[in-house]
C-alpha positions as CSV (number, residue, x, y, z in Angstrom):
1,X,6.5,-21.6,39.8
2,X,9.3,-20.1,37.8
3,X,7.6,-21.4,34.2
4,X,4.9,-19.4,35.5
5,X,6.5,-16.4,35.6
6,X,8.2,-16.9,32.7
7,X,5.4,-17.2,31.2
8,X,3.7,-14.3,32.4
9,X,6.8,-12.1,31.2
10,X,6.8,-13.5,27.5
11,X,3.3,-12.5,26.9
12,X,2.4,-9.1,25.3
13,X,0.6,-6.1,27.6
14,X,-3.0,-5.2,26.5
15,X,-3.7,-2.6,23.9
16,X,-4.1,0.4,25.2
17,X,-8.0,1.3,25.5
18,X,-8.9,5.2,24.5
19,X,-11.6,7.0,27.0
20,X,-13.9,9.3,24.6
21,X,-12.5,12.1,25.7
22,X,-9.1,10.9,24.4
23,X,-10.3,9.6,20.8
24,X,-12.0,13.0,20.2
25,X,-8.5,14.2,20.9
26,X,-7.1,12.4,18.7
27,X,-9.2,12.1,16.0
28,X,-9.0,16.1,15.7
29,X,-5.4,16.0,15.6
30,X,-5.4,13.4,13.1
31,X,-8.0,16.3,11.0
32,X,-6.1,19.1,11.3
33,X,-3.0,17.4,10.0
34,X,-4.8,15.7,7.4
35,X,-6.1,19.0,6.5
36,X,-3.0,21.3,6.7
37,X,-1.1,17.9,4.5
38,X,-3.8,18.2,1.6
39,X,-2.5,20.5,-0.1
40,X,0.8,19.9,-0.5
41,X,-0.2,16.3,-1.2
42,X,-2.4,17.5,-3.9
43,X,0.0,20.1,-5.3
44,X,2.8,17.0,-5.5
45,X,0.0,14.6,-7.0
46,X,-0.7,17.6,-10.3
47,X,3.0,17.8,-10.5
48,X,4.0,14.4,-11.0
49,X,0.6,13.0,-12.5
50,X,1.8,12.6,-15.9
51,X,4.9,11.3,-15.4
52,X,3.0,8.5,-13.2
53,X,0.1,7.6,-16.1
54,X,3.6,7.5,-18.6
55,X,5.4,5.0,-16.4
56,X,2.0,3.1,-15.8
57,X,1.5,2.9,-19.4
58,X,5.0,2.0,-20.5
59,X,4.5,-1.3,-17.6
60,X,1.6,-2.2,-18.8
61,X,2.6,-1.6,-23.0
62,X,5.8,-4.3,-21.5
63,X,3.9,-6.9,-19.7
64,X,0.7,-6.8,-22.5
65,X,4.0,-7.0,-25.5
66,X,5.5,-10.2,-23.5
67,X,1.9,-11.5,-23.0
68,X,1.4,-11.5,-26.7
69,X,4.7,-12.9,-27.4
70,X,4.4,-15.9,-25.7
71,X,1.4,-16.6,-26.5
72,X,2.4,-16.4,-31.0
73,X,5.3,-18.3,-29.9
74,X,2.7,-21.2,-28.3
75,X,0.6,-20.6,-31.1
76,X,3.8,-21.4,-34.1
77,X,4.6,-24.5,-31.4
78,X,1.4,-25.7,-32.1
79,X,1.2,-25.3,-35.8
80,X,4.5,-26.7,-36.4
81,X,4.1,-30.4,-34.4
């Protein structure tokens, strides 16, 4: 009886189920923040977008550069056996 109940106290509750009422609620709180946040969102993604494509670019300049690398240094392994 005690495994039982030990049992019944590991196991998670049930999600919590949303009348309609309650996910229109939410679902226009969720707008209006989303909509008051664009902005600034937007204003933060102009003011750091070319610093992000620079760093993008500089990673992928590195990891195409090494690519090559290895695969010259493959190729004069080959040539030279």
């Amino acid at each position: 009886m005690s495994a039982a109940v030990l049992l019944a106290a590991c196991t998670e509750p049930p999600a919590p189920t949303l009348v309609y009422r309650d996910r229109e609620l939410v679902d226009s709180l969720y707008r209006h923040q989303v909509d008051s946040l664009k902005p600034i969102y937007d204003s933060l993604c102009t003011a750091h977008f070319d610093s992000a494509v620079q760093f993008k670019t500089d990673s992928m300049l590195k990891v195409r550069t090494t690519e090559i690398q290895k695969a010259l240094e493959r190729l004069r392994q080959e040539t030279s056996q």
